[in-house]
DONU-35010 format. One record per residue (C-alpha): residue in one letter; x, y, z. Coordinates in Angstrom, 1 decimal, padded with zeros to 4 digits. Layout:
<resn = A; x = X; y = Y; z = Z>
...
//
This chain:
<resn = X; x = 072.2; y = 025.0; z = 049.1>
<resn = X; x = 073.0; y = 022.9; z = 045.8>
<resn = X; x = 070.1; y = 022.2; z = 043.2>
<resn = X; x = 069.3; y = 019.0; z = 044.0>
<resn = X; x = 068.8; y = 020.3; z = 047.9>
<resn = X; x = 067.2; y = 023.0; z = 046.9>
<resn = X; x = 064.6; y = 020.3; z = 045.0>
<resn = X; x = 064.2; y = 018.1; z = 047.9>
<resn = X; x = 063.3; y = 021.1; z = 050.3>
<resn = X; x = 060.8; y = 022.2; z = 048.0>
<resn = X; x = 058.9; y = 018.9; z = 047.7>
<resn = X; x = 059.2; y = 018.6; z = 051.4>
<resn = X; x = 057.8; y = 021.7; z = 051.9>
<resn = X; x = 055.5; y = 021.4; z = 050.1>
<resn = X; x = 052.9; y = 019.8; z = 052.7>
<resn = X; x = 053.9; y = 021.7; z = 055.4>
<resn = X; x = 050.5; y = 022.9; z = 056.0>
<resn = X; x = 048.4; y = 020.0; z = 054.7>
<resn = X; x = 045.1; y = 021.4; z = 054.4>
<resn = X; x = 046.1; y = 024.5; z = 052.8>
<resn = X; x = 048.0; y = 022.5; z = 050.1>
<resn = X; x = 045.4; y = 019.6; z = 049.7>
<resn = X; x = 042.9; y = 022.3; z = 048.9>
<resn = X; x = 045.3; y = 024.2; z = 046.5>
<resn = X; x = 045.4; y = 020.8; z = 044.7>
<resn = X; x = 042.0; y = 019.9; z = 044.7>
<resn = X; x = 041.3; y = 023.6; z = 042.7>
<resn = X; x = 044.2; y = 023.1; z = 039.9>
<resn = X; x = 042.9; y = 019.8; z = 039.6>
<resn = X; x = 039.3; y = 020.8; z = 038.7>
<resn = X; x = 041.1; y = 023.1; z = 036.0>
<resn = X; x = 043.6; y = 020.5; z = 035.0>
<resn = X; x = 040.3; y = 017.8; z = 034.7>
<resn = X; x = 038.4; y = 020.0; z = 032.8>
<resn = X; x = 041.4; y = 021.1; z = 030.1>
<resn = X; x = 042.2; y = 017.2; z = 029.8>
<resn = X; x = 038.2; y = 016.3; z = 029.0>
<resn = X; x = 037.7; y = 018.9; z = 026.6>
<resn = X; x = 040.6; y = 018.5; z = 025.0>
<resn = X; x = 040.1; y = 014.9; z = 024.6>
<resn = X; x = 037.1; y = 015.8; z = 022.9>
<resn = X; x = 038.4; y = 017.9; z = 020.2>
<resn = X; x = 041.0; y = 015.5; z = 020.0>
<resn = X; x = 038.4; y = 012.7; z = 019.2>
<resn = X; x = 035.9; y = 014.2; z = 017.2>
<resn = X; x = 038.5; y = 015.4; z = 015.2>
<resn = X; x = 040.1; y = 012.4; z = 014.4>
<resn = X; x = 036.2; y = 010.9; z = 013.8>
<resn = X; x = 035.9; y = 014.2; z = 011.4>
<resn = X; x = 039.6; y = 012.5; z = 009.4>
<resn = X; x = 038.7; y = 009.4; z = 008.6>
<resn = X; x = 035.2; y = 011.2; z = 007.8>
<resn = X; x = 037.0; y = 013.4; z = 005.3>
<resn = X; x = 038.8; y = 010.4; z = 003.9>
<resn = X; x = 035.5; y = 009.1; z = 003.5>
<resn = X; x = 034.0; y = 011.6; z = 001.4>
<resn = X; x = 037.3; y = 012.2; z = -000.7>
<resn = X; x = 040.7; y = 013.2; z = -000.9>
<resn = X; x = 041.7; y = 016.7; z = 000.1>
<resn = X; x = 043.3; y = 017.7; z = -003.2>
<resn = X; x = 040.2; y = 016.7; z = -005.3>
<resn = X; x = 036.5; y = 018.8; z = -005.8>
<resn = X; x = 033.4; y = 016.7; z = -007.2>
<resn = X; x = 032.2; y = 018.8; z = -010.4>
<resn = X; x = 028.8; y = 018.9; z = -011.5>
<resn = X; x = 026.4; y = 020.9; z = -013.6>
<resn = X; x = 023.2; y = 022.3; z = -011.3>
<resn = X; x = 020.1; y = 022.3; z = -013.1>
<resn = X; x = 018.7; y = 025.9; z = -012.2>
<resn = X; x = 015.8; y = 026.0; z = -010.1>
<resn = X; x = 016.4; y = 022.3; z = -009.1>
<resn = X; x = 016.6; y = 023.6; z = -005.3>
<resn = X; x = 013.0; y = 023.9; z = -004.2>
<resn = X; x = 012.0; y = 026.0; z = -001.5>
<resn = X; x = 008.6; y = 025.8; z = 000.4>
<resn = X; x = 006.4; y = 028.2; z = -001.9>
<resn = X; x = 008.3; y = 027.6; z = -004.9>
<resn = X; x = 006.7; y = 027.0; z = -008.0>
<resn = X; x = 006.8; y = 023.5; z = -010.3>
<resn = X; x = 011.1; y = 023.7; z = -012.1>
<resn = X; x = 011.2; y = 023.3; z = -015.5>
<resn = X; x = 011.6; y = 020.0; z = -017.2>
<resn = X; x = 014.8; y = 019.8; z = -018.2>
<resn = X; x = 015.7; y = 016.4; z = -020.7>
<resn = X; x = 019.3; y = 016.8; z = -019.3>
<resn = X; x = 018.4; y = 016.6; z = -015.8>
<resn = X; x = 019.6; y = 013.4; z = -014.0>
<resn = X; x = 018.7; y = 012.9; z = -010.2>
<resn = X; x = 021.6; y = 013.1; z = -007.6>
<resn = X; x = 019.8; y = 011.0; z = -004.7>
<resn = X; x = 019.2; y = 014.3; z = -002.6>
<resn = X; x = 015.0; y = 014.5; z = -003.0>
<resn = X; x = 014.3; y = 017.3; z = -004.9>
<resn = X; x = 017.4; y = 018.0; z = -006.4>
<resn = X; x = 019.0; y = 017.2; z = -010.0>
<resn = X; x = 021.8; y = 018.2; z = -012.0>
<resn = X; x = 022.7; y = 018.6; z = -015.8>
<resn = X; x = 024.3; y = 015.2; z = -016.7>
<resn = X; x = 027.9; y = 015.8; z = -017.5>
<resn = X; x = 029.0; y = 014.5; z = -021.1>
<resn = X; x = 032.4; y = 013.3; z = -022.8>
<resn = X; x = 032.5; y = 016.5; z = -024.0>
<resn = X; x = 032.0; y = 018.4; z = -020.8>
<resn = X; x = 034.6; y = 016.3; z = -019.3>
<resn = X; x = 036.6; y = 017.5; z = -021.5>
<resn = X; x = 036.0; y = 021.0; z = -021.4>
<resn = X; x = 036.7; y = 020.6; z = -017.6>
<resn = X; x = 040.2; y = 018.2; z = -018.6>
<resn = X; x = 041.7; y = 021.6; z = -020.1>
<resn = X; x = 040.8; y = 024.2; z = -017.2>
<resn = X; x = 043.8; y = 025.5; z = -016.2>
<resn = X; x = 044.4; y = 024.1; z = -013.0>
<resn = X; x = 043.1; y = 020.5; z = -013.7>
<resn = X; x = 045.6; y = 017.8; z = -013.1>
<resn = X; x = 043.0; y = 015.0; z = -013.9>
<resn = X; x = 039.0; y = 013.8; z = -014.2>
<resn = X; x = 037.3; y = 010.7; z = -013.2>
<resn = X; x = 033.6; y = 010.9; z = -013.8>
<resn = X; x = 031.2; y = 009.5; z = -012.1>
<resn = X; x = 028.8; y = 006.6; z = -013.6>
<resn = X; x = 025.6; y = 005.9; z = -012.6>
<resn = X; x = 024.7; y = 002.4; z = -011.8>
<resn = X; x = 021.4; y = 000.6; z = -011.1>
<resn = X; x = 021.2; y = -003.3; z = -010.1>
<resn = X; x = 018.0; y = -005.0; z = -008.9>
<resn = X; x = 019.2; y = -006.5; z = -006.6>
<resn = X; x = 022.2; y = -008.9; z = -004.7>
<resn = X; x = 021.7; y = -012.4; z = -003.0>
<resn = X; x = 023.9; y = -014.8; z = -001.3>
<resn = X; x = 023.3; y = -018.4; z = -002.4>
<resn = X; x = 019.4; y = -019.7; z = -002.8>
<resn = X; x = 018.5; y = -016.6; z = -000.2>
<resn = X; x = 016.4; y = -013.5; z = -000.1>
<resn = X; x = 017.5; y = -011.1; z = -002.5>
<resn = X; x = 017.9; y = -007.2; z = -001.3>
<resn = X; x = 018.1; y = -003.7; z = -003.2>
<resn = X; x = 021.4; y = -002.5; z = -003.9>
<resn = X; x = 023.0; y = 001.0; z = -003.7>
<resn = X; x = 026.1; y = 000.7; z = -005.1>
<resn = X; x = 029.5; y = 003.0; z = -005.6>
<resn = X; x = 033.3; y = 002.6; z = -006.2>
<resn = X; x = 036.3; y = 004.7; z = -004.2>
<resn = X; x = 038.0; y = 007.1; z = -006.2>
<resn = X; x = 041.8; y = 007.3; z = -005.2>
<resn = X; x = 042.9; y = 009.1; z = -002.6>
<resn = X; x = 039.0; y = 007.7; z = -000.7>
<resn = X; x = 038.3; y = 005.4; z = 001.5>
<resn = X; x = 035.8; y = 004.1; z = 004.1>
<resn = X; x = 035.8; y = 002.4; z = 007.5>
<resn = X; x = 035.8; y = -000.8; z = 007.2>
<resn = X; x = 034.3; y = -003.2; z = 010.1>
<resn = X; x = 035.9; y = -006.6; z = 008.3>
<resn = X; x = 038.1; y = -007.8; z = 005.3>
<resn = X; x = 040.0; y = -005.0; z = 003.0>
<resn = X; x = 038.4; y = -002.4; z = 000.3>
<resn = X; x = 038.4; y = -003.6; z = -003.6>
<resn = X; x = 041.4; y = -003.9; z = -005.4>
<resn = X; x = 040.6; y = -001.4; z = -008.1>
<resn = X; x = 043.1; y = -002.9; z = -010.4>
<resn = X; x = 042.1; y = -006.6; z = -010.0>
<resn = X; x = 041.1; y = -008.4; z = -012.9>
<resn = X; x = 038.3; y = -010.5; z = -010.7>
<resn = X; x = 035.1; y = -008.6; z = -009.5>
<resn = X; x = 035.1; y = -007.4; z = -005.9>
<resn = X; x = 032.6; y = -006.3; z = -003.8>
<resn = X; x = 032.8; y = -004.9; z = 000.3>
<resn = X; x = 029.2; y = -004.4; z = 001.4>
<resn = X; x = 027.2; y = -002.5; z = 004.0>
<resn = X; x = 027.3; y = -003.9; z = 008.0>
<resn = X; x = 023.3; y = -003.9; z = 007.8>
<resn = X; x = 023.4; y = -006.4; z = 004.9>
<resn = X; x = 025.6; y = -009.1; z = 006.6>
<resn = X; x = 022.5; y = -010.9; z = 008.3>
<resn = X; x = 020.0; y = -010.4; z = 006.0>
<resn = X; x = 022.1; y = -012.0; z = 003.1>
<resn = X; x = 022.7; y = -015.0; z = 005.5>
<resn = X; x = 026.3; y = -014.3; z = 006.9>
<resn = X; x = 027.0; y = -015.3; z = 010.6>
<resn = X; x = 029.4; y = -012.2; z = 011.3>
<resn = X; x = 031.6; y = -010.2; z = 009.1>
<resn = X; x = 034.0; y = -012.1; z = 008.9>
<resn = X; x = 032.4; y = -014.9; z = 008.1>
<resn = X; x = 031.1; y = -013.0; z = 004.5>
<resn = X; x = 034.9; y = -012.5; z = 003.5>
<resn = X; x = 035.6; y = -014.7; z = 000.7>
<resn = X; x = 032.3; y = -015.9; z = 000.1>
<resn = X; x = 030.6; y = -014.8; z = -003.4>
<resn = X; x = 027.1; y = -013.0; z = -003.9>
<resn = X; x = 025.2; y = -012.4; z = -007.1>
<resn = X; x = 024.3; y = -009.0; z = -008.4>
<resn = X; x = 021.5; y = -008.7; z = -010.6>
<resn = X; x = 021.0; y = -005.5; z = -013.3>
<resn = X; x = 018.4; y = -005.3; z = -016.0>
<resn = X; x = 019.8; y = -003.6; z = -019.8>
<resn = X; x = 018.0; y = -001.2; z = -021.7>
<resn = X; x = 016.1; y = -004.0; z = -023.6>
<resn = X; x = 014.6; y = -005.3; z = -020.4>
<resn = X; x = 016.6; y = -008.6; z = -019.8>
<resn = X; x = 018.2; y = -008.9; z = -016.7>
<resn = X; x = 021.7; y = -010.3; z = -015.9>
<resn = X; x = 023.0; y = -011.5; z = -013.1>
<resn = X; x = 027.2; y = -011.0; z = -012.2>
<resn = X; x = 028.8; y = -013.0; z = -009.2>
<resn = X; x = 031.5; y = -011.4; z = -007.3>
<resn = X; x = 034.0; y = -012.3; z = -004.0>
<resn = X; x = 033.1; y = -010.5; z = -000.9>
<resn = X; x = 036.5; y = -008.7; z = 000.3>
<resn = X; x = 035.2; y = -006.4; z = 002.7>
<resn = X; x = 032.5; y = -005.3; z = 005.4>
<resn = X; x = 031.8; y = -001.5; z = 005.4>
<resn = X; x = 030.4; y = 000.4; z = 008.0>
<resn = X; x = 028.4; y = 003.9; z = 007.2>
<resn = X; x = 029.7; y = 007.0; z = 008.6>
<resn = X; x = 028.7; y = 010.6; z = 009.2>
<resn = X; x = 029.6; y = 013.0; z = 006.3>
<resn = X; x = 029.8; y = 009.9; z = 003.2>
<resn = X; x = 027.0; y = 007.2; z = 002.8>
<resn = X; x = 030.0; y = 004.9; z = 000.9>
<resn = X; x = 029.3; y = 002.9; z = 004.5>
<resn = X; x = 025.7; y = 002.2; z = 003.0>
<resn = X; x = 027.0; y = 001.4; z = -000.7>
<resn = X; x = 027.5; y = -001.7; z = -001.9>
<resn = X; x = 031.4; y = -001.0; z = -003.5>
<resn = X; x = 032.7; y = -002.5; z = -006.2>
<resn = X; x = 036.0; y = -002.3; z = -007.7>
<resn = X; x = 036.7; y = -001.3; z = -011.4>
<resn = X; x = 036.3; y = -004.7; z = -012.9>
<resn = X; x = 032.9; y = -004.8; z = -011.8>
<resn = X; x = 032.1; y = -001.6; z = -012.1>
<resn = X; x = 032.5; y = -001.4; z = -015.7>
<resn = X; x = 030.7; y = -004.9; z = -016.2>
<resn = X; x = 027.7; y = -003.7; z = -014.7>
<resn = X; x = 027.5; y = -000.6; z = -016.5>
<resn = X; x = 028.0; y = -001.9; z = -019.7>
<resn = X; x = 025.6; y = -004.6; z = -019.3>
<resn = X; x = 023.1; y = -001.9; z = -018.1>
<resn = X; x = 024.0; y = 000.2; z = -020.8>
<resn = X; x = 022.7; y = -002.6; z = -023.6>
<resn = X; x = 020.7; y = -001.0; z = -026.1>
<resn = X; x = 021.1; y = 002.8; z = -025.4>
<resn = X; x = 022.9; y = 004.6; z = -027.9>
<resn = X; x = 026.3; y = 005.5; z = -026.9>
<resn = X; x = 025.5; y = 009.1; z = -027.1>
<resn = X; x = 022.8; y = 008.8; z = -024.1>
<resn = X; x = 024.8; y = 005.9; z = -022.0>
<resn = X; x = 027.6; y = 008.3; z = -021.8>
<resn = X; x = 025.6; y = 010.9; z = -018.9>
<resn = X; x = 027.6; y = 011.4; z = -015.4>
<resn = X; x = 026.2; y = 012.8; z = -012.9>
<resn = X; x = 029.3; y = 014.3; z = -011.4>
<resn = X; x = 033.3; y = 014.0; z = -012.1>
<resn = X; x = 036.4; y = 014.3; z = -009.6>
<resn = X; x = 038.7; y = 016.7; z = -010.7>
<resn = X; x = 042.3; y = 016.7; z = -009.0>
<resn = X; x = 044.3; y = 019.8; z = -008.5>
<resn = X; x = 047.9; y = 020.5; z = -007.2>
<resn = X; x = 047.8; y = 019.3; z = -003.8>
<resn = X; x = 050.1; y = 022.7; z = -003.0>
<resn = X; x = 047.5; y = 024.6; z = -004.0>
<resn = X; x = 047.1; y = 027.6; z = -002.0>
<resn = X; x = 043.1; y = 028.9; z = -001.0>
<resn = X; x = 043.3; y = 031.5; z = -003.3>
<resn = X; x = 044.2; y = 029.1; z = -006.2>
<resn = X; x = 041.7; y = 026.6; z = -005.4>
<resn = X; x = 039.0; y = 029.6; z = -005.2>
<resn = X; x = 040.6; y = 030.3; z = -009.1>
<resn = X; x = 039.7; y = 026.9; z = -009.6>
<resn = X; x = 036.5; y = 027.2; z = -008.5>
<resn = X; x = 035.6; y = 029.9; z = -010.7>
<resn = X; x = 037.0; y = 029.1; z = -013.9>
<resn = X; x = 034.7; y = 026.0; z = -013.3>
<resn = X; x = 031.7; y = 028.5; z = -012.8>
<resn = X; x = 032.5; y = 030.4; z = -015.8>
<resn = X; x = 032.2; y = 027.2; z = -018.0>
<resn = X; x = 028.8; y = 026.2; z = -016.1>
<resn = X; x = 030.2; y = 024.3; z = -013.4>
<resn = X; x = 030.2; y = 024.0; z = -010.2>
<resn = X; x = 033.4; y = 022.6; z = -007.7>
<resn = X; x = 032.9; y = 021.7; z = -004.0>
<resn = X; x = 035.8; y = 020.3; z = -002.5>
<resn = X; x = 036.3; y = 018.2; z = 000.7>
<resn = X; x = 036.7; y = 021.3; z = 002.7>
<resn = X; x = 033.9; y = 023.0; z = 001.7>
<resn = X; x = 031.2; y = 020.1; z = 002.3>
<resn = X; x = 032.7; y = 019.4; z = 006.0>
<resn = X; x = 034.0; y = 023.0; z = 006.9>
<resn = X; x = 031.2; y = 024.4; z = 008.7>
<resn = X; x = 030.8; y = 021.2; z = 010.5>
<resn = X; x = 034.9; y = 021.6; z = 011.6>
<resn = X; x = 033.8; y = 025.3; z = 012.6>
<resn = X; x = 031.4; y = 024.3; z = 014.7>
<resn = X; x = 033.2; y = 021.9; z = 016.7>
<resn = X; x = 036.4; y = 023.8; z = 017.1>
<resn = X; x = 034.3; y = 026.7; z = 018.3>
<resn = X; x = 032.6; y = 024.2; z = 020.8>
<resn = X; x = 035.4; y = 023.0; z = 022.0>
<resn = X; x = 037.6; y = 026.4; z = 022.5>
<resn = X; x = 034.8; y = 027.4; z = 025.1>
<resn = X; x = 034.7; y = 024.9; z = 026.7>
<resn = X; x = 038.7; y = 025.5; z = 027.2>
<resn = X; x = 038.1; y = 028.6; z = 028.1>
<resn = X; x = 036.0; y = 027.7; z = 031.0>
<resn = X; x = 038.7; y = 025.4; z = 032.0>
<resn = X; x = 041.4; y = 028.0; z = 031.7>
<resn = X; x = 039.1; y = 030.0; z = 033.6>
<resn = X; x = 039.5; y = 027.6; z = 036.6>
<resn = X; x = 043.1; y = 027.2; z = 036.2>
<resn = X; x = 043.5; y = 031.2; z = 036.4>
<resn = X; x = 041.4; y = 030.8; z = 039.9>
<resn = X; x = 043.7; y = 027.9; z = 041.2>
<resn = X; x = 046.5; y = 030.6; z = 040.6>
<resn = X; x = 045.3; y = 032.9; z = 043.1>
<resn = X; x = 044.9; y = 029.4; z = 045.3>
<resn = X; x = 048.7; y = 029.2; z = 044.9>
<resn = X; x = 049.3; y = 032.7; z = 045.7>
<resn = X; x = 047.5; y = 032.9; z = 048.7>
<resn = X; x = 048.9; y = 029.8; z = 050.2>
<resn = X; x = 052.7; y = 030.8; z = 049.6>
<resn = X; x = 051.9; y = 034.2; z = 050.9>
<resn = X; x = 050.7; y = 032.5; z = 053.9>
<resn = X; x = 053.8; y = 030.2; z = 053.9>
<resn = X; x = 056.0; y = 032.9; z = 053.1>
<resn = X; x = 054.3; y = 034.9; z = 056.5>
<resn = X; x = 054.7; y = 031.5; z = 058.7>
<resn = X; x = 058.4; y = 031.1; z = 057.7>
<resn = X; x = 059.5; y = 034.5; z = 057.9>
<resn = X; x = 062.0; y = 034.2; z = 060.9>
<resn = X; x = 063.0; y = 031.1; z = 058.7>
<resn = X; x = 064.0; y = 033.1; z = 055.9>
<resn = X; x = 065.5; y = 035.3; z = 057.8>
<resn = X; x = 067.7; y = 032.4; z = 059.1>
<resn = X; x = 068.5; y = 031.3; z = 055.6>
<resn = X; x = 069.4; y = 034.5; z = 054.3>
<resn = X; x = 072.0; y = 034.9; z = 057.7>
<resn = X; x = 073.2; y = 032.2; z = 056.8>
<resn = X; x = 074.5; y = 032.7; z = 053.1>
<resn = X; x = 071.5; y = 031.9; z = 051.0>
<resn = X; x = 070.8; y = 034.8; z = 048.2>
<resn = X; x = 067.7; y = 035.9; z = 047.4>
<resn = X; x = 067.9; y = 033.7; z = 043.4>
<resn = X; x = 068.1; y = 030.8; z = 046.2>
<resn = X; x = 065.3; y = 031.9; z = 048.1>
<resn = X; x = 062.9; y = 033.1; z = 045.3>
<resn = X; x = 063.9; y = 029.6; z = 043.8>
<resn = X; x = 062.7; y = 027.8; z = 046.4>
<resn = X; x = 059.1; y = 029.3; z = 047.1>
<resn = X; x = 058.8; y = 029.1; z = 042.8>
<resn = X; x = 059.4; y = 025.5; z = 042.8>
<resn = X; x = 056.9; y = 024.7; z = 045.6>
<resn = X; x = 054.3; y = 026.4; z = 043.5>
<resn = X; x = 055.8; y = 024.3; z = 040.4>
<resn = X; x = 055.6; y = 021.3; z = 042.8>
<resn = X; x = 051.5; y = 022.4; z = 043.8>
<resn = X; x = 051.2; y = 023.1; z = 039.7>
<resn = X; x = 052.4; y = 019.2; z = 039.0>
<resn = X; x = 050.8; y = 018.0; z = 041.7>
<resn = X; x = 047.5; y = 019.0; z = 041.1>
<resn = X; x = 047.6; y = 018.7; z = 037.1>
<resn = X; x = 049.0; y = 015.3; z = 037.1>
<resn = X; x = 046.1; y = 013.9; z = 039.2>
<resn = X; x = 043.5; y = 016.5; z = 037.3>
<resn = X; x = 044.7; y = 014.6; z = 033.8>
<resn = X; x = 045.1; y = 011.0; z = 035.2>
<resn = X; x = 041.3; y = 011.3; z = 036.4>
<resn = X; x = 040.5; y = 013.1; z = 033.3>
<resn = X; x = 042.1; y = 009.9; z = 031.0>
<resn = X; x = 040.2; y = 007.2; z = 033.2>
<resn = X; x = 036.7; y = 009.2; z = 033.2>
<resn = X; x = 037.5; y = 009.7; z = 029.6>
<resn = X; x = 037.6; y = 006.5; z = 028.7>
<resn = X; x = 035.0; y = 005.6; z = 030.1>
<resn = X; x = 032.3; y = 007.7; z = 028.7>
<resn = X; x = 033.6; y = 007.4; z = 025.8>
<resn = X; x = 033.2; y = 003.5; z = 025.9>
<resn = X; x = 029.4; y = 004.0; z = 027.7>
<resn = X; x = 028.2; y = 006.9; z = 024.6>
<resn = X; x = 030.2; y = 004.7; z = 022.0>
<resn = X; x = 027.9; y = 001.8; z = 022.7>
<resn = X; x = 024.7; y = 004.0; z = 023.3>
<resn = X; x = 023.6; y = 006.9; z = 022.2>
<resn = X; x = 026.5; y = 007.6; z = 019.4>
<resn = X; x = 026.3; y = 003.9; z = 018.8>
<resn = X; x = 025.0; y = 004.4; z = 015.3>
<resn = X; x = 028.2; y = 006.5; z = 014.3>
<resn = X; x = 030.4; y = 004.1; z = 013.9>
<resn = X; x = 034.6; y = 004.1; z = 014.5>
<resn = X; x = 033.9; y = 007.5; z = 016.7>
<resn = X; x = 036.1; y = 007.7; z = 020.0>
<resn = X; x = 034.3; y = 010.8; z = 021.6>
<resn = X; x = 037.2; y = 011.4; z = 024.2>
<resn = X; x = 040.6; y = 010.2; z = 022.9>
<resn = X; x = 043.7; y = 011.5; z = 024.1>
<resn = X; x = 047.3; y = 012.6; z = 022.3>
<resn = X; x = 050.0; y = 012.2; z = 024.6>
<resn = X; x = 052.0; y = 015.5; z = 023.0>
<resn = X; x = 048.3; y = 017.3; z = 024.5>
<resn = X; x = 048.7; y = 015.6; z = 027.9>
<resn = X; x = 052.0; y = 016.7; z = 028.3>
<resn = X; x = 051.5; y = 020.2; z = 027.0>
<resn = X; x = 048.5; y = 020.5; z = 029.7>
<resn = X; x = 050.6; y = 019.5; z = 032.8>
<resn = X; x = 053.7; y = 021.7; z = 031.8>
<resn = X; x = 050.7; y = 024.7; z = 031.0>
<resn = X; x = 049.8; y = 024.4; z = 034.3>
<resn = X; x = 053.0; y = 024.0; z = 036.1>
<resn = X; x = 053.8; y = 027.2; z = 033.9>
<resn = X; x = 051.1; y = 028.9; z = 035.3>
<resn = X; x = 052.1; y = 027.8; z = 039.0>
<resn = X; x = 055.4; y = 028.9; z = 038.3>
<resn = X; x = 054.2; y = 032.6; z = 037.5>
<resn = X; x = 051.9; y = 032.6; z = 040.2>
<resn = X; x = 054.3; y = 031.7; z = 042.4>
<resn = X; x = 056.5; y = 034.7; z = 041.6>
<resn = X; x = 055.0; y = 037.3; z = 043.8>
<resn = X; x = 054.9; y = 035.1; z = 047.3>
<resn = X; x = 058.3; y = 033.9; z = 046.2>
<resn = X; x = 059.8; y = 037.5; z = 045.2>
<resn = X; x = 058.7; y = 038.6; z = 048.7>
<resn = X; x = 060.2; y = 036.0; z = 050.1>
<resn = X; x = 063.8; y = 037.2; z = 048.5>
<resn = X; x = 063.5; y = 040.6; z = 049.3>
<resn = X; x = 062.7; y = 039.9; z = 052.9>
<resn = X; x = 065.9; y = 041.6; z = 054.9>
<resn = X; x = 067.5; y = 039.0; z = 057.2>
<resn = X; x = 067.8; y = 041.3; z = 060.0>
<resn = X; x = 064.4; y = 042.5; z = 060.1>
<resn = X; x = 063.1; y = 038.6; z = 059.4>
<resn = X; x = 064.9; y = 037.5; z = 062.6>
<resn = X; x = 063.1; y = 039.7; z = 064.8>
<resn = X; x = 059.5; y = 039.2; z = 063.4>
<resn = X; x = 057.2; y = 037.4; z = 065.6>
//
């Protein structure tokens, strides 16, 4: 019998008994579903977990600050010192050690450190659109290698020479924009007030609508690009001696994007040893990643669980097949068909069950995906935007059929290695 025989048989046999195979199916399916949907779900909050990570920084950078000791209270504590150093970081109840020129440059020549950008502090009143109500503003810049999700328009040009600004989703109405897009291009007025108590007021083109998301409030910030940035800080800066304007309250230090853990970790504590500390991207989102991946391996386990039971499905519906043909094989084998032939045959019926039911478990799986994706999206996740919570990769969907057709394949082997040891003679004369 030539291959392509040998392949049509095999489908066709496939449904000899119906309602044997049908509920073979319907078991690698559940499995199939299950492995599809859960891997869908890594897939997608993983992806929501990279564009997080770009969010909060880039992967070959660590934010550097100085930790005022005792800053982090704990119920019972007593009062922390006061510390004239101390600069608030936005987290209530912490504060840091404001970083200096000279720190910065204590941190420029740790071995290690390709380069530092530190991190200014900047305080407006307020921004307005036009003759309209004028709102608090939280404002920040990207460093390179950052960015954030963006609902309309395009992030700051950090080198342009004009000022820039993308601002928060949640500000678009209240300033008195129609939609998103409608605030692209227009200009808004930021107000900040000097050391000397008069108050200035900067205009700058809106390029960009932000939206906030889970691991980086940028989404929340009002950005600015460097222009701007450095306009606003010198104006707030009026009157201080240059000795007290120049206080950071962090830097970003870039290292060798090569950098093995155990060079990073050096990093790290050559940092300490000068009074620093370094958190990189991977530390402030790794327990998060941890978490999810170990979520999400369970739950494939309980899928793999119910792919190992559809195995014995497959087993015990060739055995029965191979016990109804017997006389049949027997037949075959009379008739010049080896044993590779016949094991081939009962193995590709159980490849043929394996496709079967995986390809209908993972099309299912792709449509119900969707869908609840779509529904939790606009509901209860709704406030986390730019998450898919079930997205599929095509290399994964592939990789779970041909899994399971594997798997159908082996458990095909003992019904099918009966099946070529049966002796013709012997087969013939069973009834």
């Amino acid at each position: 019998m030539k291959t392509a025989d040998l392949i049509t048989t095999a489908g066709a046999n496939t449904f000899r008994s119906k309602t044997r195979s049908i509920l073979t199916i319907l078991a690698i399916f559940v499995g199939a579903f299950t492995l599809t949907l859960t891997s869908g779900l890594g897939t997608g909050i993983n992806q929501y977990i990279d564009d997080t990570v770009s969010a909060v920084g880039a992967s070959d950078a660590m934010t550097v600050t100085k930790v005022q000791e005792g800053s982090e209270r704990t119920p019972g504590s007593g009062p922390v010192e006061y510390d004239p150093d101390a600069v608030s970081t936005g987290i209530p109840g912490q504060t840091v050690i404001a970083l200096t020129p000279d720190d910065v440059t204590t941190i420029e020549g740790i071995d290690g450190v390709l380069d530092v950008q530190a991190a200014r502090a900047i305080s407006p009143d307020y921004i307005v659109f036009g003759d309209g109500t004028p709102y608090v503003a939280q404002v920040g810049s990207l460093v390179p290698g950052q960015t954030t999700l963006l609902t309309a328009g395009a992030e700051p040009d950090a080198d342009a020479a004009d000022y820039e600004v993308a601002i928060p989703l949640t500000y678009v109405e209240p300033l008195g924009f129609d939609s998103a897009d409608a605030a692209i291009g227009e200009t808004v007025d930021i107000a900040i007030t000097d050391a000397m108590r008069e108050q200035h007021v900067v205009s700058a083109e809106v390029v960009g609508v932000t939206e906030e998301t889970l691991a980086s409030p940028l989404g929340a910030s009002i950005l600015l690009n460097d222009a701007l940035a450095d306009t606003l800080f010198e104006t707030q800066s009026t009157g201080i001696p240059a000795d007290e304007a120049d206080r950071y309250t962090s830097a970003t230090v870039w290292f060798d994007p090569d950098a093995t853990d155990e060079e990073i970790d050096a990093l790290q504590d050559a940092l300490t040893d000068e009074g620093f500390t370094g958190t990189t991207v991977a530390d402030q989102l790794g327990t998060i990643t941890s978490v999810i991946d170990g979520i999400v391996l369970v739950l494939n386990g309980f899928a793999i669980i119910a792919l190992l039971a559809a195995s014995f499905g497959i087993v015990n519906t060739l055995l029965m097949s191979v016990q109804e043909r017997t006389r049949e094989i027997g037949l075959m084998k009379a008739m010049g068909m080896g044993s590779g032939r016949v094991f081939s045959l009962f193995s590709l019926e159980a490849v043929f069950l394996g496709f079967l039911g995986s390809a209908i478990g993972v099309g299912i799986a792709m449509i119900a995906g969707r869908a609840i994706s779509t529904a939790v999206s606009s509901g209860l996740l709704s406030d986390l935007a730019g998450l898919t919570l079930i997205a599929f990769d095509p290399v994964s969907v592939v990789t779970i059929i041909l899994t399971v057709m594997v798997i159908a394949f082996l458990a095909g082997t003992i019904p099918a290695g009966r099946a070529a040891k049966a002796d013709p003679v012997e087969s013939l004369r069973y009834e």
